[in-house]
C-alpha positions as CSV (number, residue, x, y, z in Angstrom):
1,X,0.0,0.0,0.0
2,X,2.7,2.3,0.7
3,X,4.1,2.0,-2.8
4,X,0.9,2.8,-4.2
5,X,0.6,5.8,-2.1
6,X,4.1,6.7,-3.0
7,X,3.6,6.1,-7.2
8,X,0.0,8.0,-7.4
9,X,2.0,11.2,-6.0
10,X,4.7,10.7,-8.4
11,X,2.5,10.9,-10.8
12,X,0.6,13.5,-9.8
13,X,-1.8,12.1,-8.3
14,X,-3.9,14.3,-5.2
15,X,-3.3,12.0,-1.7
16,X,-6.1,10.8,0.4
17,X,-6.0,12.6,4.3
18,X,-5.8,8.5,5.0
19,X,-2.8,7.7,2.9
20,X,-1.2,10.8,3.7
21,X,-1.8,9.6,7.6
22,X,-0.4,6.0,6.6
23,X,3.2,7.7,5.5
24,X,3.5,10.0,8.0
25,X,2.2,8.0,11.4
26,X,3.6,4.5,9.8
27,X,7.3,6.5,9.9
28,X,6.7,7.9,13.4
29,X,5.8,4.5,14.6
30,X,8.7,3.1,13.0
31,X,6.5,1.0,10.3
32,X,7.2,2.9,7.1
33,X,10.9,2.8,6.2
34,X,12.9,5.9,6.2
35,X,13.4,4.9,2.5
36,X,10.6,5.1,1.6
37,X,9.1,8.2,3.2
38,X,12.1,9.9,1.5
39,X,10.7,9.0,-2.2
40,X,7.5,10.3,-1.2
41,X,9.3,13.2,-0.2
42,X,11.0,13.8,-3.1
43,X,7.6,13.2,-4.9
44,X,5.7,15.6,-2.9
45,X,8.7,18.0,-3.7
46,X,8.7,17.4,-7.3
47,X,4.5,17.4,-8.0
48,X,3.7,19.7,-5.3
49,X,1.0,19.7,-2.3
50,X,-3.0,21.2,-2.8
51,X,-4.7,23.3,-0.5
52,X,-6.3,20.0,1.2
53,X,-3.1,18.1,1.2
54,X,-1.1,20.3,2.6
55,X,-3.8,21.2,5.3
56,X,-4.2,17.5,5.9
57,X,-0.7,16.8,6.2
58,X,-0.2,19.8,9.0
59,X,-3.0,18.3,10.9
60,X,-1.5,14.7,11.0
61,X,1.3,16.2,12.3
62,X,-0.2,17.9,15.0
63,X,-2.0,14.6,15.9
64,X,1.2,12.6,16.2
65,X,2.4,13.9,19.4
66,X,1.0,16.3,22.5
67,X,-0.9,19.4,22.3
68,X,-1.0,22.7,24.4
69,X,-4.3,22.6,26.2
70,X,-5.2,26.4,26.4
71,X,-8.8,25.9,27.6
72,X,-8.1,27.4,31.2
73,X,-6.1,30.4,30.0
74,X,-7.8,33.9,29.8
75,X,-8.6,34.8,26.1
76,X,-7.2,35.8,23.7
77,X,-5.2,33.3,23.3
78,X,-2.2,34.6,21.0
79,X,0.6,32.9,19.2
80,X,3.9,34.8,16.8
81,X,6.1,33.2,14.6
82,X,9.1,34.5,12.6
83,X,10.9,32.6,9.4
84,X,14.1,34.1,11.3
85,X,16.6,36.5,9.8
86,X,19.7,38.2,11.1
87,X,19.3,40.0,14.3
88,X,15.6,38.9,15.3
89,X,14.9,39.7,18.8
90,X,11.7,40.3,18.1
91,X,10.1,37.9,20.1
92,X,11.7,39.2,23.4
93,X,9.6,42.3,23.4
94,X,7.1,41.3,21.9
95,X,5.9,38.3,24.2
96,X,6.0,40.8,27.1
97,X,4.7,43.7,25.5
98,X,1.7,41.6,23.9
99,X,1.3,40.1,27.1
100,X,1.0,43.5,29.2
101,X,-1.6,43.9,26.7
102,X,-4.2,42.1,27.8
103,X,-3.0,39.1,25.5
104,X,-2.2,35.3,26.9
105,X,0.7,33.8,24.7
106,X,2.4,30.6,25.5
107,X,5.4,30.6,22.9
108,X,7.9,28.2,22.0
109,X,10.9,28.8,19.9
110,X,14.0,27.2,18.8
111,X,17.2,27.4,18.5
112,X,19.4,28.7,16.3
113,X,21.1,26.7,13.0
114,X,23.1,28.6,10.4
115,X,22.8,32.1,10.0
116,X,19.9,33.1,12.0
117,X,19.7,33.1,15.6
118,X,17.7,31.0,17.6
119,X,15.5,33.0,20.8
120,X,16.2,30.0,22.8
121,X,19.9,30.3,22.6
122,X,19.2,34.3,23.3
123,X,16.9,34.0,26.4
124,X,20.0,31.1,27.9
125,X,22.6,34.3,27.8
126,X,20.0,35.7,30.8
127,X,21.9,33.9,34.3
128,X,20.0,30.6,35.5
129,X,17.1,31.1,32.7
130,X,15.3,27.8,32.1
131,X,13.8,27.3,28.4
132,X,12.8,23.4,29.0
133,X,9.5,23.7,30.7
134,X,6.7,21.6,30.5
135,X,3.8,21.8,28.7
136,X,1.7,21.7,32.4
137,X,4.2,24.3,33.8
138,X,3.8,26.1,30.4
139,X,0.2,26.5,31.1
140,X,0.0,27.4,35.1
141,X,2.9,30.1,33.7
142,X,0.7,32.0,31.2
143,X,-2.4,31.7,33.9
144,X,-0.2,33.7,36.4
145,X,1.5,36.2,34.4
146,X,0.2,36.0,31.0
147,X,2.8,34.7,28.9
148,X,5.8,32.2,28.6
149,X,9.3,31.7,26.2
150,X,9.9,27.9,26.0
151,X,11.9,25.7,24.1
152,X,9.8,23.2,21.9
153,X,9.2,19.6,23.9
154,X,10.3,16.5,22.5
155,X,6.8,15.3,22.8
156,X,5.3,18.1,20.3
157,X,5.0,17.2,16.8
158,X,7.6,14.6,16.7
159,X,6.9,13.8,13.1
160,X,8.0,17.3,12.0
161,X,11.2,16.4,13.6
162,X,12.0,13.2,11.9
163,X,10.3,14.5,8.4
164,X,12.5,17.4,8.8
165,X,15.6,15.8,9.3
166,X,15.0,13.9,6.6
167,X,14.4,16.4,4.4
168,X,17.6,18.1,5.1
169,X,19.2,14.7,4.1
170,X,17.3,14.5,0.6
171,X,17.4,18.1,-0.7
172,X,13.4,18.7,0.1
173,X,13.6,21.3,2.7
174,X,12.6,24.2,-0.3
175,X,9.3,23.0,-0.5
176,X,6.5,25.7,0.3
177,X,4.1,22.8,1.2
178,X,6.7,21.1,3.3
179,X,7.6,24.2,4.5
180,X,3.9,25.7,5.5
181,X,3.2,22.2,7.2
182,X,6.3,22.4,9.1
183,X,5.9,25.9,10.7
184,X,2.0,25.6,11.2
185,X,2.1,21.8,12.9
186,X,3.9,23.7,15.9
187,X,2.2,26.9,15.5
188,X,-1.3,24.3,15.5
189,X,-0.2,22.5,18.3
190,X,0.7,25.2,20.6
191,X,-2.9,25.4,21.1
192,X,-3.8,29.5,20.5
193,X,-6.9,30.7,18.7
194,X,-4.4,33.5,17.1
195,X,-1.6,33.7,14.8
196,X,0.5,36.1,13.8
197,X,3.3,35.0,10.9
198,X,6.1,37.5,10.2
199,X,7.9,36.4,7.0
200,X,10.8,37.5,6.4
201,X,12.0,38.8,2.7
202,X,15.7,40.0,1.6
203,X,18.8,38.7,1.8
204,X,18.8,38.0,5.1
205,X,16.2,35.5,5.4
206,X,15.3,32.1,3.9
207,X,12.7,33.7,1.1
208,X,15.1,35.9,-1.1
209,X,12.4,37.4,-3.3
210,X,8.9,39.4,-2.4
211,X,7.6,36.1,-4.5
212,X,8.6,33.5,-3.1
213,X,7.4,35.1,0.5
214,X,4.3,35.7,-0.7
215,X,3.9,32.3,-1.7
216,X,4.8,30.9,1.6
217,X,2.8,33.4,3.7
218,X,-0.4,32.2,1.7
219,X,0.4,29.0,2.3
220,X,1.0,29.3,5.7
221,X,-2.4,31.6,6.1
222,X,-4.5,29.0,4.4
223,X,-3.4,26.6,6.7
224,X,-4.1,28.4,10.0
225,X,-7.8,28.9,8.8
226,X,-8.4,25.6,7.6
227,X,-7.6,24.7,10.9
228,X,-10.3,27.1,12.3
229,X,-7.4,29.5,14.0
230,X,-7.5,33.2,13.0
231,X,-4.4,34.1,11.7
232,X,-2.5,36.7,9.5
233,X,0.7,37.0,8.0
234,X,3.0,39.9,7.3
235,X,6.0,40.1,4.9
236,X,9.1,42.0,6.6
237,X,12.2,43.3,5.2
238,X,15.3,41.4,6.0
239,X,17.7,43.1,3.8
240,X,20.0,44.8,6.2
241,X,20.3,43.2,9.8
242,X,17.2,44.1,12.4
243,X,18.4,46.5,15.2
244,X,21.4,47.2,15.9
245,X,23.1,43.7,17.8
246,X,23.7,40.0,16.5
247,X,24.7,37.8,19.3
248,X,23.0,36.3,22.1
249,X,23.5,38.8,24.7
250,X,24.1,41.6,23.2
251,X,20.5,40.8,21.7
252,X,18.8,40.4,24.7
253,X,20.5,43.5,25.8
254,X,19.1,45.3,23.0
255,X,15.8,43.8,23.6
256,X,16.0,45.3,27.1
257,X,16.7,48.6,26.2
258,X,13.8,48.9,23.6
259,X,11.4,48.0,26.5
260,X,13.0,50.1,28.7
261,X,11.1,53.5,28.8
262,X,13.7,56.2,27.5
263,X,16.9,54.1,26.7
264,X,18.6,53.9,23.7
265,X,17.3,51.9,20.9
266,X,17.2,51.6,17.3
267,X,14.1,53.1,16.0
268,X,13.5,51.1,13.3
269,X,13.1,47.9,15.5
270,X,11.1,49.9,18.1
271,X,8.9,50.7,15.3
272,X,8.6,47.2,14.0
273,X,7.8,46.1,17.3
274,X,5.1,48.1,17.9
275,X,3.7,47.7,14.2
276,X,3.8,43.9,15.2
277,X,2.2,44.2,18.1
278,X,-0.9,46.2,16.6
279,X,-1.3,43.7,14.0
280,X,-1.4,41.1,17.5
281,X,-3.9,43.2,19.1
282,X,-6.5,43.6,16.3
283,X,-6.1,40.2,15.5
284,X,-6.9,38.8,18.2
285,X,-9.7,41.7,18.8
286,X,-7.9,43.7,22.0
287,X,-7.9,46.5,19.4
288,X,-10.5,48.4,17.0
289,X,-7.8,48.7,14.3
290,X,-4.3,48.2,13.9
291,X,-3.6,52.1,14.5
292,X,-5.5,51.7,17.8
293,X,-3.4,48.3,18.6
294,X,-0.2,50.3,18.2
295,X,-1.2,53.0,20.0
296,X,-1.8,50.5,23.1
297,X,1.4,49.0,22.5
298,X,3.5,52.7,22.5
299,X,1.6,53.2,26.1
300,X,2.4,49.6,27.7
301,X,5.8,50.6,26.4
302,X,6.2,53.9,27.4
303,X,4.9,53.0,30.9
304,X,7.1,50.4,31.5
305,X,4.9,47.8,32.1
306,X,6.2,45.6,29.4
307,X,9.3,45.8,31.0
308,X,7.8,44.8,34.2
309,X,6.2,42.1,32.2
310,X,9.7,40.7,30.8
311,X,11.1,41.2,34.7
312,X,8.3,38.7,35.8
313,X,9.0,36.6,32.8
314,X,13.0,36.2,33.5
315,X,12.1,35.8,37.0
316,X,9.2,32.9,36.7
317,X,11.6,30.9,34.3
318,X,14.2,31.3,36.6
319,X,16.5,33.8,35.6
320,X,18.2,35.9,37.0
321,X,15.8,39.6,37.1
322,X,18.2,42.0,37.9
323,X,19.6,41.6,34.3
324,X,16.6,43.6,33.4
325,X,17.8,46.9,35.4
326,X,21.7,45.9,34.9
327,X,22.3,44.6,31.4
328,X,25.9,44.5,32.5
329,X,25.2,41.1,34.4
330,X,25.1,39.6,31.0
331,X,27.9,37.4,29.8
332,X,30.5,40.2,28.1
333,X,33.1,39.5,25.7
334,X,36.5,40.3,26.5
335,X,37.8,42.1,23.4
336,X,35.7,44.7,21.3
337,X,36.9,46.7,18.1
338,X,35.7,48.6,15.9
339,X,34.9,48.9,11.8
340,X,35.1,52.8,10.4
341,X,33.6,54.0,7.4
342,X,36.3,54.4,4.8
343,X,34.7,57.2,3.3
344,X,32.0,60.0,3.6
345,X,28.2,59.1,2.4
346,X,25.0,57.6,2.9
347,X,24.5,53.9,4.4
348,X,23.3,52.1,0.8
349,X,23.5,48.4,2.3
350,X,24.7,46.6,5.1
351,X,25.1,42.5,4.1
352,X,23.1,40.5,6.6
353,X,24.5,37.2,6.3
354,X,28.5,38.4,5.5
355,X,27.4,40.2,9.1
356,X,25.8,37.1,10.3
357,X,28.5,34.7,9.3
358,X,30.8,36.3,11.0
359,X,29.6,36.5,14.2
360,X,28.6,32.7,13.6
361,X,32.1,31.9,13.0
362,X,33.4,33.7,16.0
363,X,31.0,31.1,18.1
364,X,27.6,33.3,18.2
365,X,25.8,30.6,16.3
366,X,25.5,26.8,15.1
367,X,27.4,25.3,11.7
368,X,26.1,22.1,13.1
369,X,23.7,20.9,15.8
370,X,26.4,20.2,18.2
371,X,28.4,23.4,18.7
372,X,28.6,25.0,21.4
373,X,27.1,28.7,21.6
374,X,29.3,31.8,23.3
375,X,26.7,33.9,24.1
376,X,28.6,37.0,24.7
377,X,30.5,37.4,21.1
378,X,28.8,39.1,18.4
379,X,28.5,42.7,16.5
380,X,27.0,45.7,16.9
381,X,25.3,47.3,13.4
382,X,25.2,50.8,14.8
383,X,23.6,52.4,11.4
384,X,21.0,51.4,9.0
385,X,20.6,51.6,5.5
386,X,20.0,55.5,5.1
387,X,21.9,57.3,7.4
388,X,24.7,59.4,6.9
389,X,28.1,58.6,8.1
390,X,31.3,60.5,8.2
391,X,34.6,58.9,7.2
392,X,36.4,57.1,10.1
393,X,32.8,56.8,11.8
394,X,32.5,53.8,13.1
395,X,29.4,51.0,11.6
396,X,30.0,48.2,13.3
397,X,32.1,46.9,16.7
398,X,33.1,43.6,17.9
399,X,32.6,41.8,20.3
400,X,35.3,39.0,20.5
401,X,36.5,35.9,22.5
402,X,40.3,36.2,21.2
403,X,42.3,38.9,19.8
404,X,42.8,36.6,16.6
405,X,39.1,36.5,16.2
406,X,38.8,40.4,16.4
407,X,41.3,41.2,14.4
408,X,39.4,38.2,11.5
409,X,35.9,40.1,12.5
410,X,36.9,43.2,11.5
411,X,38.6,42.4,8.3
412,X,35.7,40.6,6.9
413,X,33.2,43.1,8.2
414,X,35.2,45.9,5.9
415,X,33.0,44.1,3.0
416,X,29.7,44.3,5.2
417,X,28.6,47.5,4.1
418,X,28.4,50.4,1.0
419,X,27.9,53.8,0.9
420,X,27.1,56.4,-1.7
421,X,27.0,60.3,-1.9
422,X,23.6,60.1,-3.1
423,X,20.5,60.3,-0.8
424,X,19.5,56.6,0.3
425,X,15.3,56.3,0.7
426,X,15.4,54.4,4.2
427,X,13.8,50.8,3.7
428,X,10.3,50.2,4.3
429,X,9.9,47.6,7.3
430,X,6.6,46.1,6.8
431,X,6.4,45.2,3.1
432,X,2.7,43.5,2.7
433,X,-0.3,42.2,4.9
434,X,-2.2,39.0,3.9
């Protein structure tokens, strides 16, 4: 029967919820073959998933491990996900900030692998921080203070997690359908009523090209109200770094100072943030209209009660809170340097990945599974694509383990970045709503 399934697919054929049920639960139970399953991939790759399929392959996904049970959490339930790109704190104001909302969001996240960061690996810089929690602790969490940043359980979705590694092994991973299924099982399973899906476009994210996005984020939105969840997608520009840090810490350092009332911050990802967070609140119905959502969002911010919110957060998970008032108590690299501009003129580009690269070659993120994270080395971007610079200025400094891996940093980073005597428009951050 298997065969069958896997020939009508490979010739075009549309798959049955049950057959697509037989592949995917037969490989979790260890019935199918990895063999197998990996021709069916590379059939599903080649002849694409419909609509249905690709709805009813999320679903048996979900189905083949636990499930957050959200039933005794105050509504609106809320979920966010990101594709990832270079720099992408996002979800460590935005959890608090959504959360001293009026919003309950129970999110999980994972780790970082190749050139974007992982929030797990972020929140772990924070001093006794626990990301492995339960999905019972999850729950009583969000019931006391509204929200929680977890790592994703072993026992959620575990066929994404063998179909995934698969994938990687048989050149299927750019599949929009395999994709879509992927993201949403986890997003499905977490249990929320709401979802909001940044994707991430530019040449600092997966999807190179507003097309290819767009395709996704469909995709992805189809999926979410197939499965009776309200959700929404927005495409985001991820060509130039987001905020000014890349590198655990120095994230999370970041991420404190844009919810701390009257810090320093990069306004572009203060403005994201908030632009996020008013797409949350309308979708989930807290606010009118996104205008109205952001508006809520500037006022939790400039109150500081998200920051109390992220305090309570670090605090319930174990961390150490006093990060939150004194960044300083985060792990610190010993040697920092800096990259001037050669020459007079306006930012025209900053190059994500050359930027994310190398701060993943200085140990800030994962070539493979197994290595071992330093969470205090990384870069500082300190201008985006617009500004104005003068010659010798400086664009980017480094944090470093080694004086050998400074002195590397820095000479790669002199290719990180262009500038022009012409005017640069700045960058649109939010691209498209679907």
């Amino acid at each position: 029967m298997i065969l069958e399934i896997i020939a009508k697919k490979r010739d075009g054929g549309v798959l049955t919820r049950d057959e697509i049920a037989q592949i995917v639960l037969g490989y979790v139970r260890g019935e199918v073959p990895d063999y197998q399953v990996a021709a069916w991939l590379m059939a599903c790759y080649l002849r694409g998933l419909n609509a249905a399929e690709t709805l009813a392959l999320t679903q048996i996904m979900v189905e083949s491990g636990d499930q957050l049970d959200l039933s005794s959490v105050p509504p609106p339930t809320l979920d966010k996900h990101s594709t990832g790109g270079v720099g992408d704190k996002t979800s460590l104001v935005l959890v608090p900030l959504l959360a001293a909302s009026g919003c309950s969001i129970a999110k999980m996240s994972g780790r970082g692998l190749g050139f974007t960061g992982g929030t797990i690996d972020k929140l772990e810089s924070i001093p006794g921080f626990r990301t492995a929690l339960d999905l019972e602790t999850m729950v009583a969490q969000v019931c006391r203070i509204g929200c929680c940043l977890a790592g994703q359980t072993e026992r959620l979705v575990p066929a994404d997690k063998k179909l995934y590694a698969l994938r990687d092994a048989t050149a299927t991973v750019e599949s929009v359908p395999l994709i879509a299924s992927s993201i949403m099982s986890k997003k499905l399973a977490g249990g929320a009523h709401s979802i909001l899906l940044d994707v991430k476009v530019g040449a600092g994210a997966f999807m190179q090209t507003i097309e290819r996005a767009r395709a996704l984020a469909s995709t992805l939105t189809a999926i979410g109200r197939g499965a009776g969840r309200q959700t929404r997608a927005v495409l985001t520009d991820m060509s130039q770094p987001l905020g000014r840090t890349v590198g655990n810490a120095l994230e999370v350092r970041e991420a404190i100072e844009t919810l701390t009332p009257h810090a320093p911050h990069s306004p572009r990802f203060r403005t994201f943030c908030l632009q996020l967070a008013g797409e949350a609140l309308h979708l989930c119905g807290v606010a009118p209209t996104v205008e109205a959502g952001i508006e809520q969002a500037r006022q939790r911010l400039d109150s500081g009660e998200a920051l109390q919110k992220f305090r309570q957060l670090v605090e319930a998970q174990g961390g150490d809170p006093q990060v939150v008032d004194h960044p300083q108590r985060l792990p610190s690299a010993p040697h920092i340097g800096d990259v001037r501009a050669r020459e007079s003129g306006y930012l025209a580009a900053v190059a994500p990945r050359l930027v994310a690269y190398t701060a993943l070659r200085m140990g800030a993120g994962r070539q493979k599974k197994e290595d071992t994270i330093d969470p205090a080395v990384g870069i500082e971007v300190l201008h985006s694509v617009g500004e104005w610079v003068e010659a010798g200025e400086p664009l980017f400094r480094v944090h470093a383990r080694t004086v050998e891996q400074l002195a590397h940093a820095q000479n790669e980073l002199e290719n990180a970045y262009e500038t022009t005597p012409e005017p640069v428009p700045p960058v649109p951050i939010i691209l498209e709503r679907l």
